[in-house]
N, C-alpha and C positions, 0 to 999 in steps of 0.2 A: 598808424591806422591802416597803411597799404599791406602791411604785414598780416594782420588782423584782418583783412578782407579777403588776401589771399589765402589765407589760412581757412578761415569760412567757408569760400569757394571750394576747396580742393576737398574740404570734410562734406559738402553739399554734396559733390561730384564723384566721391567715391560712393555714398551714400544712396545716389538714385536709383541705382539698380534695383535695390530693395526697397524702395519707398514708391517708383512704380510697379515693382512683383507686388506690394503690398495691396497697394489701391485695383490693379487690375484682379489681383485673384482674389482678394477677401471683400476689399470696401465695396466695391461697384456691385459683387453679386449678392451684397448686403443690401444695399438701396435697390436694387432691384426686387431681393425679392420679397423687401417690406412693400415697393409697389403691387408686384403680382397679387400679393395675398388679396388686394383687394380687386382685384378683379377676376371676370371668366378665362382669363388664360388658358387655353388649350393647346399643346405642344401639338398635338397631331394636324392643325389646320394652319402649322406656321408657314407650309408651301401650297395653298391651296388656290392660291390666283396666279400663280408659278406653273402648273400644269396647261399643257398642249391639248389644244381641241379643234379640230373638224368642226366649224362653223355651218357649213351645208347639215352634215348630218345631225350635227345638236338641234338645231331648227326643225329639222326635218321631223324627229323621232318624237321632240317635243308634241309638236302640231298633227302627228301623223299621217303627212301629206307630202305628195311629189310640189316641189315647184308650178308648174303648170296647174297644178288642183287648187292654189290657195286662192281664195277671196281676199282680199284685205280685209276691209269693214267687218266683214260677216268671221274671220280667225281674228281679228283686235279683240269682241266683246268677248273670247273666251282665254285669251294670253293676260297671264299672270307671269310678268319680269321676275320678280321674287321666287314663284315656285319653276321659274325656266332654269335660271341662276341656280338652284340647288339641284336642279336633277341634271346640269349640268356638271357642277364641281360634284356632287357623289354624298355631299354632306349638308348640313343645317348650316345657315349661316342666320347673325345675332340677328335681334328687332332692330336696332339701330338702322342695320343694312338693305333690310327691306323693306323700311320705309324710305330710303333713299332709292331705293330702285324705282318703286312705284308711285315715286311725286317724279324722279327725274330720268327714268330710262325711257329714253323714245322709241315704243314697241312697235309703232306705227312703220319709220324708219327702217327699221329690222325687218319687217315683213313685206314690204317693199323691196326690199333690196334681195330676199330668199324670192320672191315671187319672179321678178325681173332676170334673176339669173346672176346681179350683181358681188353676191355672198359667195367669195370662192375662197379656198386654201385654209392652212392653219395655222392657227398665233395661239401664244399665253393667254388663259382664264382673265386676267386682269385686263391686259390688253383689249379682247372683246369687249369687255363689258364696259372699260372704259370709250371707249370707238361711239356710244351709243348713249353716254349719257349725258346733259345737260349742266350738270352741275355732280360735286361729289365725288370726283372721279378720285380723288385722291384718297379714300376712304378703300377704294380698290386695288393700288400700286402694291399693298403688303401687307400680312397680319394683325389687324388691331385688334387685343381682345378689351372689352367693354366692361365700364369701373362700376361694378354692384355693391361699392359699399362694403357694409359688414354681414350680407350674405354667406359667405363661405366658414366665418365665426358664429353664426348663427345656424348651420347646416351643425357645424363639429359638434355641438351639445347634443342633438340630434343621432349622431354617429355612433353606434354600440360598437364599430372596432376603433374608432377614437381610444375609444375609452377601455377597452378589451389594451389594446396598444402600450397605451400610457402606464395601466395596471401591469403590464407585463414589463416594461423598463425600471418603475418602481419598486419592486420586487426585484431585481434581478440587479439593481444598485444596492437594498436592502441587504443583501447575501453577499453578494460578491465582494463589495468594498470591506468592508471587517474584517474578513475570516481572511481575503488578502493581504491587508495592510498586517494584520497579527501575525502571519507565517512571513512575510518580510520580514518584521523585526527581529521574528528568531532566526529566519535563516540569517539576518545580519549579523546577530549574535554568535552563532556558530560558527559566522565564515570568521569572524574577529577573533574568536580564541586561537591560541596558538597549539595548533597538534600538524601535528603530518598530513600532510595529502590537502591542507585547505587550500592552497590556490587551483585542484582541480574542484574539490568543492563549490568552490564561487563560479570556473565556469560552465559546471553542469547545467546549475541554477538558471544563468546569465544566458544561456543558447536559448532556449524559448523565447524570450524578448527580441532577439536580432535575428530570428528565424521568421521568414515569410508566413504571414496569418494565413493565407490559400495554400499554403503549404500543411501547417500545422490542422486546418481543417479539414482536408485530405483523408491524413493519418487519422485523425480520428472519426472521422467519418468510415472509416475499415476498422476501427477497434470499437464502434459503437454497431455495427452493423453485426446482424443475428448469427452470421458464420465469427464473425470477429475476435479477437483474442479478450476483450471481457467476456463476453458470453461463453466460450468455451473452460475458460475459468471459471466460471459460476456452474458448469454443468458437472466439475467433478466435484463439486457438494450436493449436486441433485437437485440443483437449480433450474427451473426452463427460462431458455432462449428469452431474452426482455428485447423490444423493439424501440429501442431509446430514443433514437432522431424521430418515428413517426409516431408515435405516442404521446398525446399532449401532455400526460400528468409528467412523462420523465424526460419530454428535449427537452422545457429548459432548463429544470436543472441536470440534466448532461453538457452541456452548452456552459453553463455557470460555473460547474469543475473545471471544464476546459480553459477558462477562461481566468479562473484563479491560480491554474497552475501555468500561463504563458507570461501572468504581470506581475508575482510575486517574485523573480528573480532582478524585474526588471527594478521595483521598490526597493529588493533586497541590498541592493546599489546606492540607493540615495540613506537608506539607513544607515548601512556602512561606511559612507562619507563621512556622518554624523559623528558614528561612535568613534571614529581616526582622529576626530577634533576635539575629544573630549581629553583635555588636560589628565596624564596618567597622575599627576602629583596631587587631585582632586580625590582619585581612587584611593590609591595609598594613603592617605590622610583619613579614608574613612574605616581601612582597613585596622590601622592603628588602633582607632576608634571603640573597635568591637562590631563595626557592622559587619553581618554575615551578608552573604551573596543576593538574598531575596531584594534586605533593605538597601543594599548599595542600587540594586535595579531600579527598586521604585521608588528613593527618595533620590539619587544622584543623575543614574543614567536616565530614566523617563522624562524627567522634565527639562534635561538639556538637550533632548532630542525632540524639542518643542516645535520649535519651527521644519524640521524635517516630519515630524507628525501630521503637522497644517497641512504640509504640502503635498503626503503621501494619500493623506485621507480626501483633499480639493480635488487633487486630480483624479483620484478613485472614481469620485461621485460622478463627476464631468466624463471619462471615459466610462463608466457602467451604465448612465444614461445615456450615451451617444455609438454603443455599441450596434453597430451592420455587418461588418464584412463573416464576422461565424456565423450569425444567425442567415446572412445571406446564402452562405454554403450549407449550412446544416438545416435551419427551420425548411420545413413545407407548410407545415397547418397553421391556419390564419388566428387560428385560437394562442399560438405562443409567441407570434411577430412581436416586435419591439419598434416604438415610435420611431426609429430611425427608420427601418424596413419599411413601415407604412406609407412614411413621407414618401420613400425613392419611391414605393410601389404606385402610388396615386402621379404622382410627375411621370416617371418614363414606364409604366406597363399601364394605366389608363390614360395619361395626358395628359389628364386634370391638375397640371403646374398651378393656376392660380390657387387651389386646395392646398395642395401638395405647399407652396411658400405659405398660406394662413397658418398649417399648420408647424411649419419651420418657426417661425416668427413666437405663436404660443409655446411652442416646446424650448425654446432660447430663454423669453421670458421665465421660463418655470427654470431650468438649470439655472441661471442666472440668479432669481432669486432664493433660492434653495443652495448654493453655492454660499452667496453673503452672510446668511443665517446661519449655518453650518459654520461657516469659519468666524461667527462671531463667539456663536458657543464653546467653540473647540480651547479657540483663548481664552475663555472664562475656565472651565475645566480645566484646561493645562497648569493656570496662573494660579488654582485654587490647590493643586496638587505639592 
Protein backbone atom coordinates (compact mmCIF):
# COMPACT_ATOMS: atom_id res chain seq x y z
CA UNK A 1 0.00 0.00 0.00
CA UNK A 2 2.98 2.53 0.78
CA UNK A 3 4.16 1.76 -2.62
CA UNK A 4 0.87 2.51 -4.17
CA UNK A 5 0.61 5.78 -2.39
CA UNK A 6 3.81 6.76 -3.36
CA UNK A 7 3.40 5.84 -6.59
CA UNK A 8 0.06 7.84 -6.66
CA UNK A 9 1.83 10.84 -5.15
CA UNK A 10 4.71 11.16 -7.63
CA UNK A 11 1.99 10.59 -10.85
CA UNK A 12 -0.19 13.49 -8.86
CA UNK A 13 3.01 15.46 -8.61
CA UNK A 14 4.38 15.36 -11.90
CA UNK A 15 0.94 15.83 -13.24
CA UNK A 16 -0.04 19.22 -11.57
CA UNK A 17 1.72 21.33 -13.65
CA UNK A 18 -0.90 20.66 -16.30
CA UNK A 19 -3.82 20.13 -14.36
CA UNK A 20 -3.30 23.81 -12.86
CA UNK A 21 -2.22 25.23 -16.60
CA UNK A 22 -5.43 23.41 -17.26
CA UNK A 23 -7.84 24.91 -14.75
CA UNK A 24 -6.22 28.32 -14.70
CA UNK A 25 -6.31 28.85 -18.63
CA UNK A 26 -9.38 26.92 -19.86
CA UNK A 27 -11.60 26.03 -16.77
CA UNK A 28 -11.76 29.15 -14.84
CA UNK A 29 -12.06 31.44 -18.10
CA UNK A 30 -14.98 28.91 -18.84
CA UNK A 31 -16.88 29.64 -15.62
CA UNK A 32 -16.19 32.90 -15.88
CA UNK A 33 -17.48 33.54 -18.86
CA UNK A 34 -20.63 31.38 -18.68
CA UNK A 35 -21.00 34.13 -15.60
CA UNK A 36 -20.26 37.30 -17.71
CA UNK A 37 -22.73 36.26 -20.28
CA UNK A 38 -25.17 37.03 -17.95
CA UNK A 39 -24.53 40.08 -16.96
CA UNK A 40 -23.60 44.13 -18.21
CA UNK A 41 -19.96 43.53 -18.01
CA UNK A 42 -18.18 46.33 -19.42
CA UNK A 43 -14.36 45.95 -19.79
CA UNK A 44 -13.82 49.62 -20.38
CA UNK A 45 -15.16 50.64 -16.59
CA UNK A 46 -13.15 47.77 -14.95
CA UNK A 47 -10.60 50.90 -13.68
CA UNK A 48 -13.01 53.47 -13.13
CA UNK A 49 -13.05 54.07 -9.24
CA UNK A 50 -9.12 53.52 -9.63
CA UNK A 51 -8.78 56.93 -11.32
CA UNK A 52 -7.20 60.20 -9.37
CA UNK A 53 -9.37 63.22 -8.78
CA UNK A 54 -9.05 66.80 -7.35
CA UNK A 55 -11.80 66.83 -4.99
CA UNK A 56 -11.87 70.92 -4.58
CA UNK A 57 -12.23 71.07 -8.35
CA UNK A 58 -14.72 68.08 -8.93
CA UNK A 59 -17.04 70.00 -6.33
CA UNK A 60 -16.28 72.90 -7.53
CA UNK A 61 -17.06 72.52 -11.47
CA UNK A 62 -19.95 70.34 -10.51
CA UNK A 63 -21.73 73.22 -8.38
CA UNK A 64 -20.27 76.04 -10.27
CA UNK A 65 -19.04 77.87 -7.51
CA UNK A 66 -15.93 79.18 -5.45
CA UNK A 67 -16.04 77.88 -1.82
CA UNK A 68 -16.78 81.02 -0.27
CA UNK A 69 -20.14 81.36 -2.80
CA UNK A 70 -21.71 78.04 -1.58
CA UNK A 71 -24.86 78.09 0.51
CA UNK A 72 -25.39 74.78 2.00
CA UNK A 73 -29.18 74.44 2.25
CA UNK A 74 -29.76 76.55 -0.71
CA UNK A 75 -26.61 73.99 -3.16
CA UNK A 76 -28.18 70.49 -1.20
CA UNK A 77 -31.86 71.04 -3.09
CA UNK A 78 -29.99 71.13 -6.38
CA UNK A 79 -26.79 68.29 -5.78
CA UNK A 80 -27.63 65.05 -7.34
CA UNK A 81 -24.81 62.41 -5.82
CA UNK A 82 -25.52 60.20 -8.69
CA UNK A 83 -25.22 62.73 -11.53
CA UNK A 84 -21.87 64.29 -9.32
CA UNK A 85 -20.37 60.67 -9.40
CA UNK A 86 -20.86 60.38 -13.24
CA UNK A 87 -19.55 63.55 -14.32
CA UNK A 88 -17.08 63.00 -12.15
CA UNK A 89 -15.72 59.49 -13.33
CA UNK A 90 -16.46 60.64 -17.22
CA UNK A 91 -18.89 57.79 -17.65
CA UNK A 92 -22.69 56.13 -16.79
CA UNK A 93 -22.58 54.15 -13.95
CA UNK A 94 -25.50 51.07 -13.44
CA UNK A 95 -29.17 51.79 -11.54
CA UNK A 96 -27.92 49.69 -8.86
CA UNK A 97 -25.23 52.40 -8.05
CA UNK A 98 -27.33 55.19 -7.96
CA UNK A 99 -29.65 54.25 -5.94
CA UNK A 100 -27.02 53.55 -3.53
CA UNK A 101 -25.69 56.97 -3.83
CA UNK A 102 -28.79 58.77 -3.34
CA UNK A 103 -30.29 56.73 -0.16
CA UNK A 104 -26.73 56.68 1.27
CA UNK A 105 -24.13 59.45 0.11
CA UNK A 106 -24.03 62.34 2.64
CA UNK A 107 -24.16 65.40 0.23
CA UNK A 108 -24.87 67.46 3.02
CA UNK A 109 -21.37 66.53 4.49
CA UNK A 110 -19.55 67.08 1.12
CA UNK A 111 -20.74 70.56 0.95
CA UNK A 112 -19.85 71.52 4.18
CA UNK A 113 -16.66 70.42 4.02
CA UNK A 114 -15.97 72.22 0.13
CA UNK A 115 -17.69 75.29 1.89
CA UNK A 116 -15.36 75.30 5.05
CA UNK A 117 -12.30 74.94 3.26
CA UNK A 118 -11.95 71.31 4.58
CA UNK A 119 -12.08 69.32 1.03
CA UNK A 120 -8.40 69.46 0.04
CA UNK A 121 -5.96 67.24 -2.20
CA UNK A 122 -6.32 64.25 -4.32
CA UNK A 123 -7.39 60.41 -3.84
CA UNK A 124 -8.92 57.46 -5.99
CA UNK A 125 -12.70 57.87 -7.35
CA UNK A 126 -13.60 55.08 -5.08
CA UNK A 127 -11.93 56.36 -2.15
CA UNK A 128 -13.91 59.69 -2.37
CA UNK A 129 -16.97 58.34 -2.72
CA UNK A 130 -16.40 55.93 -0.29
CA UNK A 131 -15.28 58.84 2.50
CA UNK A 132 -18.97 60.05 2.16
CA UNK A 133 -21.03 57.30 2.30
CA UNK A 134 -23.18 55.77 5.01
CA UNK A 135 -23.47 52.37 3.86
CA UNK A 136 -22.51 50.66 0.57
CA UNK A 137 -19.16 51.50 0.34
CA UNK A 138 -18.14 48.50 -0.79
CA UNK A 139 -20.07 48.33 -4.02
CA UNK A 140 -17.35 51.34 -4.74
CA UNK A 141 -13.85 49.50 -3.81
CA UNK A 142 -13.96 47.79 -7.57
CA UNK A 143 -15.93 46.97 -10.69
CA UNK A 144 -19.07 45.13 -10.40
CA UNK A 145 -20.99 44.65 -13.39
CA UNK A 146 -24.85 43.95 -12.68
CA UNK A 147 -26.55 40.27 -13.34
CA UNK A 148 -29.50 41.15 -16.10
CA UNK A 149 -30.42 37.89 -16.76
CA UNK A 150 -31.02 36.80 -20.21
CA UNK A 151 -30.80 40.19 -21.64
CA UNK A 152 -27.82 39.92 -23.66
CA UNK A 153 -29.58 36.40 -25.39
CA UNK A 154 -32.46 38.34 -25.84
CA UNK A 155 -30.59 41.55 -27.52
CA UNK A 156 -28.56 38.71 -29.97
CA UNK A 157 -32.05 37.60 -31.81
CA UNK A 158 -32.30 41.20 -32.25
CA UNK A 159 -28.67 41.60 -33.70
CA UNK A 160 -28.62 41.57 -37.62
CA UNK A 161 -24.55 41.06 -37.42
CA UNK A 162 -25.34 38.25 -34.83
CA UNK A 163 -26.66 36.69 -37.38
CA UNK A 164 -24.73 38.24 -40.68
CA UNK A 165 -21.67 36.65 -38.29
CA UNK A 166 -22.86 33.31 -37.75
CA UNK A 167 -24.12 33.12 -41.47
CA UNK A 168 -20.57 33.88 -42.38
CA UNK A 169 -18.86 31.00 -40.17
CA UNK A 170 -21.37 28.62 -41.60
CA UNK A 171 -20.61 29.03 -44.84
CA UNK A 172 -17.17 29.18 -44.58
CA UNK A 173 -17.10 25.60 -42.45
CA UNK A 174 -19.63 24.68 -45.33
CA UNK A 175 -16.60 25.11 -48.04
CA UNK A 176 -13.67 24.77 -46.40
CA UNK A 177 -14.02 21.49 -44.44
CA UNK A 178 -14.64 19.20 -47.66
CA UNK A 179 -12.79 20.44 -50.29
CA UNK A 180 -9.80 20.32 -47.52
CA UNK A 181 -10.36 17.15 -46.08
CA UNK A 182 -10.55 15.65 -50.09
CA UNK A 183 -7.25 17.31 -51.17
CA UNK A 184 -5.64 15.71 -47.94
CA UNK A 185 -6.61 12.54 -48.67
CA UNK A 186 -5.10 12.75 -52.14
CA UNK A 187 -2.30 14.56 -51.21
CA UNK A 188 -1.92 11.67 -48.56
CA UNK A 189 -2.27 9.43 -51.32
CA UNK A 190 0.41 10.95 -53.51
CA UNK A 191 2.90 11.45 -50.82
CA UNK A 192 2.39 7.35 -50.15
CA UNK A 193 3.16 6.20 -53.48
CA UNK A 194 6.53 5.46 -54.12
CA UNK A 195 8.21 7.70 -56.97
CA UNK A 196 11.29 10.08 -56.52
CA UNK A 197 11.20 13.26 -55.08
CA UNK A 198 8.13 12.28 -52.33
CA UNK A 199 9.72 13.16 -49.17
CA UNK A 200 10.22 16.80 -50.55
CA UNK A 201 6.66 16.31 -51.65
CA UNK A 202 5.38 15.87 -48.14
CA UNK A 203 7.31 18.88 -47.07
CA UNK A 204 6.19 21.33 -49.37
CA UNK A 205 2.68 20.47 -48.46
CA UNK A 206 3.64 20.16 -44.55
CA UNK A 207 5.45 24.04 -44.36
CA UNK A 208 2.08 25.90 -44.49
CA UNK A 209 0.93 24.09 -41.38
CA UNK A 210 4.16 24.89 -39.04
CA UNK A 211 4.38 28.37 -40.66
CA UNK A 212 3.18 31.42 -38.59
CA UNK A 213 -0.72 32.10 -39.62
CA UNK A 214 0.52 36.33 -39.23
CA UNK A 215 2.86 35.32 -41.37
CA UNK A 216 1.04 33.41 -44.05
CA UNK A 217 -1.46 36.35 -43.85
CA UNK A 218 1.11 38.80 -44.67
CA UNK A 219 1.85 37.01 -47.95
CA UNK A 220 -1.14 36.94 -49.01
CA UNK A 221 -2.43 39.81 -48.14
CA UNK A 222 0.51 41.21 -51.05
CA UNK A 223 -0.66 38.51 -53.42
CA UNK A 224 -4.39 39.43 -52.94
CA UNK A 225 -3.67 43.15 -53.16
CA UNK A 226 -4.61 44.94 -56.68
CA UNK A 227 -0.64 45.47 -57.66
CA UNK A 228 -0.11 41.79 -56.37
CA UNK A 229 1.04 38.83 -58.13
CA UNK A 230 -2.68 37.29 -58.82
CA UNK A 231 -3.86 40.25 -60.35
CA UNK A 232 -1.05 40.95 -62.44
CA UNK A 233 -1.64 37.24 -63.61
CA UNK A 234 -5.07 37.79 -64.34
CA UNK A 235 -4.11 41.09 -66.42
CA UNK A 236 -2.17 38.97 -69.06
CA UNK A 237 -5.66 37.51 -70.08
CA UNK A 238 -7.19 40.96 -70.09
CA UNK A 239 -8.48 40.62 -66.85
CA UNK A 240 -8.93 43.89 -64.56
CA UNK A 241 -7.53 44.32 -61.23
CA UNK A 242 -10.21 42.33 -58.72
CA UNK A 243 -10.10 43.96 -54.97
CA UNK A 244 -10.30 40.65 -53.13
CA UNK A 245 -9.63 41.59 -49.35
CA UNK A 246 -12.06 44.65 -49.60
CA UNK A 247 -14.84 43.44 -51.74
CA UNK A 248 -17.34 41.54 -49.81
CA UNK A 249 -18.67 39.20 -52.59
CA UNK A 250 -14.75 37.89 -52.86
CA UNK A 251 -12.70 38.25 -49.21
CA UNK A 252 -14.17 35.41 -47.96
CA UNK A 253 -13.87 33.24 -50.33
CA UNK A 254 -10.11 34.58 -50.86
CA UNK A 255 -9.78 34.01 -47.20
CA UNK A 256 -11.32 30.38 -47.61
CA UNK A 257 -8.55 29.33 -50.32
CA UNK A 258 -6.12 30.55 -48.24
CA UNK A 259 -7.28 28.80 -45.61
CA UNK A 260 -7.70 25.27 -47.43
CA UNK A 261 -4.42 25.57 -48.67
CA UNK A 262 -2.46 26.08 -44.98
CA UNK A 263 -4.67 22.98 -43.38
CA UNK A 264 -4.54 20.51 -46.03
CA UNK A 265 -0.95 19.67 -45.53
CA UNK A 266 -1.53 19.77 -42.11
CA UNK A 267 -4.62 16.71 -42.53
CA UNK A 268 -2.34 15.45 -45.23
CA UNK A 269 -0.28 13.96 -42.19
CA UNK A 270 -2.86 12.44 -40.17
CA UNK A 271 -4.05 10.65 -43.41
CA UNK A 272 -0.82 9.41 -44.19
CA UNK A 273 -0.40 7.99 -40.80
CA UNK A 274 -3.47 6.10 -41.62
CA UNK A 275 -2.61 4.78 -45.00
CA UNK A 276 1.34 3.41 -43.22
CA UNK A 277 -1.13 1.30 -40.99
CA UNK A 278 -2.97 -0.26 -43.53
CA UNK A 279 -1.65 -3.99 -43.68
CA UNK A 280 0.20 -4.26 -47.32
CA UNK A 281 -0.90 -8.13 -47.27
CA UNK A 282 -4.70 -6.59 -47.22
CA UNK A 283 -3.69 -4.79 -50.64
CA UNK A 284 -2.00 -7.61 -52.28
CA UNK A 285 -4.78 -10.02 -51.36
CA UNK A 286 -7.08 -7.77 -53.35
CA UNK A 287 -4.84 -7.26 -55.93
CA UNK A 288 -4.89 -11.04 -56.56
CA UNK A 289 -8.36 -10.67 -56.61
CA UNK A 290 -8.86 -8.73 -59.71
CA UNK A 291 -9.52 -5.58 -57.94
CA UNK A 292 -8.50 -2.63 -60.00
CA UNK A 293 -6.98 0.63 -58.37
CA UNK A 294 -10.56 2.54 -58.01
CA UNK A 295 -12.18 -0.61 -56.13
CA UNK A 296 -9.04 -1.26 -53.83
CA UNK A 297 -9.67 2.65 -52.82
CA UNK A 298 -13.13 2.60 -52.10
CA UNK A 299 -13.92 -0.66 -50.88
CA UNK A 300 -10.26 -1.34 -48.82
CA UNK A 301 -8.51 1.95 -48.26
CA UNK A 302 -11.68 4.37 -47.48
CA UNK A 303 -13.10 2.56 -44.80
CA UNK A 304 -9.96 1.76 -42.98
CA UNK A 305 -9.28 5.09 -42.97
CA UNK A 306 -12.47 5.55 -40.96
CA UNK A 307 -11.34 6.89 -37.89
CA UNK A 308 -8.80 9.17 -39.32
CA UNK A 309 -11.86 10.42 -41.68
CA UNK A 310 -13.91 11.16 -38.04
CA UNK A 311 -11.19 13.07 -36.93
CA UNK A 312 -10.05 14.99 -40.08
CA UNK A 313 -13.69 16.00 -40.87
CA UNK A 314 -14.30 16.85 -36.37
CA UNK A 315 -11.66 19.08 -36.35
CA UNK A 316 -12.31 20.65 -39.85
CA UNK A 317 -15.59 21.73 -38.61
CA UNK A 318 -14.45 22.96 -35.03
CA UNK A 319 -11.45 24.84 -36.67
CA UNK A 320 -13.55 26.47 -39.75
CA UNK A 321 -16.02 27.57 -37.25
CA UNK A 322 -13.56 29.01 -34.73
CA UNK A 323 -11.52 30.65 -37.45
CA UNK A 324 -9.90 34.63 -36.42
CA UNK A 325 -6.50 35.06 -36.71
CA UNK A 326 -6.90 35.46 -41.13
CA UNK A 327 -10.06 36.93 -41.03
CA UNK A 328 -8.41 39.39 -38.31
CA UNK A 329 -5.52 40.15 -40.65
CA UNK A 330 -7.36 40.21 -43.86
CA UNK A 331 -11.37 40.97 -43.37
CA UNK A 332 -12.20 44.87 -42.85
CA UNK A 333 -16.08 44.87 -43.78
CA UNK A 334 -18.24 43.95 -41.21
CA UNK A 335 -20.59 42.29 -43.97
CA UNK A 336 -17.77 38.99 -44.13
CA UNK A 337 -16.68 38.92 -40.23
CA UNK A 338 -16.92 35.53 -38.64
CA UNK A 339 -18.41 34.82 -35.24
CA UNK A 340 -15.09 34.54 -33.75
CA UNK A 341 -14.11 38.20 -34.92
CA UNK A 342 -17.40 39.50 -33.64
CA UNK A 343 -17.10 37.99 -30.32
CA UNK A 344 -13.13 39.56 -29.90
CA UNK A 345 -14.75 42.79 -31.58
CA UNK A 346 -17.73 43.44 -28.99
CA UNK A 347 -15.18 42.26 -25.74
CA UNK A 348 -12.02 44.33 -26.47
CA UNK A 349 -12.87 47.08 -29.39
CA UNK A 350 -16.58 47.97 -27.68
CA UNK A 351 -16.09 46.40 -24.11
CA UNK A 352 -19.28 45.07 -24.08
CA UNK A 353 -17.45 41.49 -22.54
CA UNK A 354 -20.79 40.61 -20.85
CA UNK A 355 -22.20 40.45 -24.92
CA UNK A 356 -19.17 39.44 -26.17
CA UNK A 357 -19.25 35.84 -23.34
CA UNK A 358 -23.32 35.47 -24.24
CA UNK A 359 -22.31 35.16 -27.26
CA UNK A 360 -19.18 32.77 -26.72
CA UNK A 361 -21.30 30.59 -24.58
CA UNK A 362 -24.09 30.25 -27.75
CA UNK A 363 -21.54 29.89 -30.47
CA UNK A 364 -19.78 26.65 -28.10
CA UNK A 365 -23.26 25.48 -27.55
CA UNK A 366 -23.81 25.33 -31.45
CA UNK A 367 -20.02 23.74 -32.40
CA UNK A 368 -20.66 21.50 -29.75
CA UNK A 369 -23.84 20.33 -30.87
CA UNK A 370 -23.06 20.37 -34.51
CA UNK A 371 -19.83 18.46 -33.83
CA UNK A 372 -22.00 15.23 -31.92
CA UNK A 373 -24.28 15.13 -34.86
CA UNK A 374 -21.77 15.37 -37.40
CA UNK A 375 -19.74 12.67 -35.91
CA UNK A 376 -22.72 10.64 -35.33
CA UNK A 377 -23.49 10.62 -38.98
CA UNK A 378 -20.13 10.16 -40.24
CA UNK A 379 -20.04 6.59 -38.38
CA UNK A 380 -23.14 5.73 -39.82
CA UNK A 381 -21.90 6.55 -43.37
CA UNK A 382 -18.46 5.04 -42.86
CA UNK A 383 -19.97 1.65 -41.29
CA UNK A 384 -22.57 1.62 -44.28
CA UNK A 385 -19.79 1.92 -46.83
Amino acid sequence: MKRRAREAIAGYAFSLPILVSVAVFTVIPIVQAFYYSFTDYDALKQQIFNATVDKVMAVGMYLGLLPEEVKVDQALKSFDPASFVESMIGTSISKKLKRILRKYFDSKKLLQDYASGRLSGESKIGNFIREYLKNGGRYFEKYRPDIIGLKNFKWMIKDEYFWIALKNSFIFALVVTPIQTFLALILAVAANSRVRGVSFFKTSFFIPAITSSAAISMIFMLLYSKPGFINRTLSLFGIQPVDWLNNPSTALPAVMAMNIWTTAGYFMVTFLAGLQNIPQSIIEAAIIDGADGWTRFWKITLPLLKPQITFVVTMGVIGTLQVFDQIYFLIKSQENTTMSMYIYQNAFRYGKMGYASALALIFFLIILSITLIQRKFMERGLEAM
